[in-house]
MIGU-842379 format. One line per field, with one value per residue (C-alpha): x, y, z; residue in one letter; residue number from 0. Coordinates in steps of 0.001 Angstrom, whole numbers, plus 500000, padded with zeros to 6 digits. Last residue first. Layout:
<atoms>
east = [X ...]
north = [Y ...]
up = [Z ...]
residuo = [A ...]
num = [NUM ...]
</atoms>
This chain:
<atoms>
east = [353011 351112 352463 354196 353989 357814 357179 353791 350355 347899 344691 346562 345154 346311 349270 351271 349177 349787 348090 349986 352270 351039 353163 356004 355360 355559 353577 350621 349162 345716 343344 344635 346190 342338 340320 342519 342201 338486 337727 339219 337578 334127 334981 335104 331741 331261 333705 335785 335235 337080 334603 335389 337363 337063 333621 332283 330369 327143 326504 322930 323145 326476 324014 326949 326390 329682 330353 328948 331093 334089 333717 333273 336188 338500 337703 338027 341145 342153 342461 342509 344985 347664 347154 350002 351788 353003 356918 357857 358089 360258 362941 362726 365354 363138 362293 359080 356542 358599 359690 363037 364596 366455 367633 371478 370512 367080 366268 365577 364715 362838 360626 360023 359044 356477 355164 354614 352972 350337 349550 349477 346871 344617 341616 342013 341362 338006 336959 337465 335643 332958 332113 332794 329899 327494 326884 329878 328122 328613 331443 332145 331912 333078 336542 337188 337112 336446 338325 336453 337762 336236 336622 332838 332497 334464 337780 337549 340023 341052 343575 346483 348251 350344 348992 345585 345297 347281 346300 345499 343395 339883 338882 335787 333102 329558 328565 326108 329041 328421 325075 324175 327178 326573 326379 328918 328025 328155 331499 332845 331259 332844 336170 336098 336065 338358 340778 340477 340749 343631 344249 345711 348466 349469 350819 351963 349645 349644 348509 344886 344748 346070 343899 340731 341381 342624 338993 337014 338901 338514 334299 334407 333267 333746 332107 333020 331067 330000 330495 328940 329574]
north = [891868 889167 889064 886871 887515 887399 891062 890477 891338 892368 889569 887640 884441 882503 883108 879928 877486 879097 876121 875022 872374 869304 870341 872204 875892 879195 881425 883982 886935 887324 890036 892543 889710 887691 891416 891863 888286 888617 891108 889779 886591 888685 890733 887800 886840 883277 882418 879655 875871 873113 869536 868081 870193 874067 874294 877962 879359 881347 881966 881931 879032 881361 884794 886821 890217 891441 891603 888755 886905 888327 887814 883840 884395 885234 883019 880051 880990 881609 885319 884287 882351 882577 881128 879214 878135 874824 872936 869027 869211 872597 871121 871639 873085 873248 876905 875276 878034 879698 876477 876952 876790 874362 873406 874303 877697 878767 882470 884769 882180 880033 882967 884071 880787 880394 883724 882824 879693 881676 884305 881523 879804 883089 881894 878403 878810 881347 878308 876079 878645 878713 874969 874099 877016 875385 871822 869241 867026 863708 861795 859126 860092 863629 861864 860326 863635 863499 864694 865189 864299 863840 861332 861143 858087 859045 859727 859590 861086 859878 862383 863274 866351 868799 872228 871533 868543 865875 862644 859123 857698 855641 854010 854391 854993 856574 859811 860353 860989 864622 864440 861113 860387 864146 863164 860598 857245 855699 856895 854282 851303 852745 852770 849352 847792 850328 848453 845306 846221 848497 851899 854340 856021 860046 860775 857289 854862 853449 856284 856404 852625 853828 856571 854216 852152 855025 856663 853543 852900 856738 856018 853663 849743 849641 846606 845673 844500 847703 850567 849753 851889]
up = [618775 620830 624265 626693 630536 632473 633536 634865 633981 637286 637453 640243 641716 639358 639577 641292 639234 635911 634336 631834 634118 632046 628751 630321 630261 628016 629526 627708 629594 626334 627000 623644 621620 622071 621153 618462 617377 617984 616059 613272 612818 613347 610590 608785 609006 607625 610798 609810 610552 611561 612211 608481 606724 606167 607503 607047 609821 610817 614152 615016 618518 619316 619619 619915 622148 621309 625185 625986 623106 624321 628086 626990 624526 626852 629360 627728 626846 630312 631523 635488 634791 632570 628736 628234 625339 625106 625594 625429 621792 621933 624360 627665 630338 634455 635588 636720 635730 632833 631520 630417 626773 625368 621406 622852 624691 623017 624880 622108 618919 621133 622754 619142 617577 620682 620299 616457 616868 619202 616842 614191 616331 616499 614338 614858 618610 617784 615608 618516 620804 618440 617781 621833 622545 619883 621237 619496 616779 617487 620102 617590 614034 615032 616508 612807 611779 607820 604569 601557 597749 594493 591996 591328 592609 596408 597413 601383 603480 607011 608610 609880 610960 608719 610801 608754 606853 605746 604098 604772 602024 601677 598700 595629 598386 597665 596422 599046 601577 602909 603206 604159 606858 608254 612141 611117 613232 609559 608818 611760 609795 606679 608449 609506 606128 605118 607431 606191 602788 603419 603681 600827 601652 600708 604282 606396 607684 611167 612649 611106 612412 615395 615942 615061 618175 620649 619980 620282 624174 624343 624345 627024 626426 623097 621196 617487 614984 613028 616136 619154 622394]
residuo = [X X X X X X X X X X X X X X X X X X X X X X X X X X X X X X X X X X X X X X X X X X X X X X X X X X X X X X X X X X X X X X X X X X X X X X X X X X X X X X X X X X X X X X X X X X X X X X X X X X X X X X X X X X X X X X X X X X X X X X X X X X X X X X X X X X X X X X X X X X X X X X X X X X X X X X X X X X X X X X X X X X X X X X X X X X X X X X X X X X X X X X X X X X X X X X X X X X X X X X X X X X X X X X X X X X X X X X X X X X X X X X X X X X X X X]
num = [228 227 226 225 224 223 222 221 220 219 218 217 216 215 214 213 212 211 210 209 208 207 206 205 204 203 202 201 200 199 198 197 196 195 194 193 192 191 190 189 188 187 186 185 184 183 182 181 180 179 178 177 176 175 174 173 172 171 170 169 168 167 166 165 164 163 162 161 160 159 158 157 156 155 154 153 152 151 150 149 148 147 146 145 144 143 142 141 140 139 138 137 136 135 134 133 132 131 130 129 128 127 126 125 124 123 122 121 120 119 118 117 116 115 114 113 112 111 110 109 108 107 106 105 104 103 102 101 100 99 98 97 96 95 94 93 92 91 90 89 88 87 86 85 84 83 82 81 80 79 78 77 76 75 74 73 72 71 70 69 68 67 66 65 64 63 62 61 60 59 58 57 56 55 54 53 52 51 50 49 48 47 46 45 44 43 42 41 40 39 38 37 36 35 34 33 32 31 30 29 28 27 26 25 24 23 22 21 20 19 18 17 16 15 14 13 12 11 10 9 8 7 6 5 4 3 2 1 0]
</atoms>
């Protein structure tokens, strides 16, 4: 993969090169010359480079964006903001079915924050709780929700959209920041986060163990399964 002057052999090699220049600037700081220099060669692999940054270039910022991670943001002539994926600029446009189950991720995100909270705040001993698959004390950064097999996430929303009949290639969506989108319907948001609290066996597990490997053979809820409220 070439991007401006510089030859990537794999596409995370180009992916772990502009994360740590994104990383290597704090909130509210404006990049470097060098830097920026690289940056605009990266915005040119944007699938919406002419649309979205006919305005030109005044400088380049790192600033938060949703769930207070970073991002690239470019202030442009008319002293206007947009933010920008630096991952869109180099895998593309993602096909249809990765746009709506993101979207359908974003949508219940603070139903899954707010299991997590809850489990911590019942069962914390000491800034610890246990993995429910390994039984092993974690702290809250080494700790993700689960979805348990055979209801994976992906699975959720594949039954949903056959079952609302959603033509994904027709969906209509409104992009929050570059790549994250809400559905224009909003109706549609909501179904599916009662449909998704409805389906969804959640586990609390050790990052790398959230599978659900020893039931995921089972379809039946069990007593340690997390749930919406």
């Amino acid at each position: 993969m070439v991007i401006g002057n510089k030859t990537f052999a794999y596409k995370k090699d180009a992916l772990n090169f502009y994360k740590e220049i994104l990383n290597s600037y704090n909130f509210g700081e404006t990049i470097n010359e060098n830097d920026k220099i690289e940056i605009i060669e990266l915005l040119k692999n944007h699938p919406d480079f002419e649309r979205k940054f006919s305005f030109g270039i005044n400088k380049i910022i790192v600033d938060k964006v949703k769930y207070n991670s970073k991002a690239f943001h470019i202030l442009n002539n008319n002293s206007e903001f947009e933010a920008f994926s630096y991952i869109k600029c180099i895998n593309g446009k993602k096909p249809p079915l990765t746009v709506f189950s993101n979207t359908c991720r974003d949508i219940i995100q603070e139903d899954i924050n707010k299991v997590k909270y809850q489990y911590f705040s019942e069962n914390s001993k000491n800034g610890q709780v246990k993995c429910q698959e390994t039984g092993e004390l974690c702290k809250w950064n080494e700790l993700v929700i689960d979805h348990r097999q055979p209801n994976t996430f992906s699975i959720i929303v594949d039954r949903f959209i056959e079952m609302n009949r959603i033509d994904i290639h027709s969906t209509e969506y409104i992009e929050i920041i570059d790549g994250v989108y809400n559905f224009k319907n909003e109706e549609l948001s909501n179904k599916f986060r009662i449909y998704h609290k409805e389906k969804a066996n959640l586990r609390i597990v050790k990052k790398g163990k959230n599978s659900g490997r020893a039931h995921q053979a089972r379809v039946k809820q069990q007593k340690k399964d997390l749930k919406i409220k």
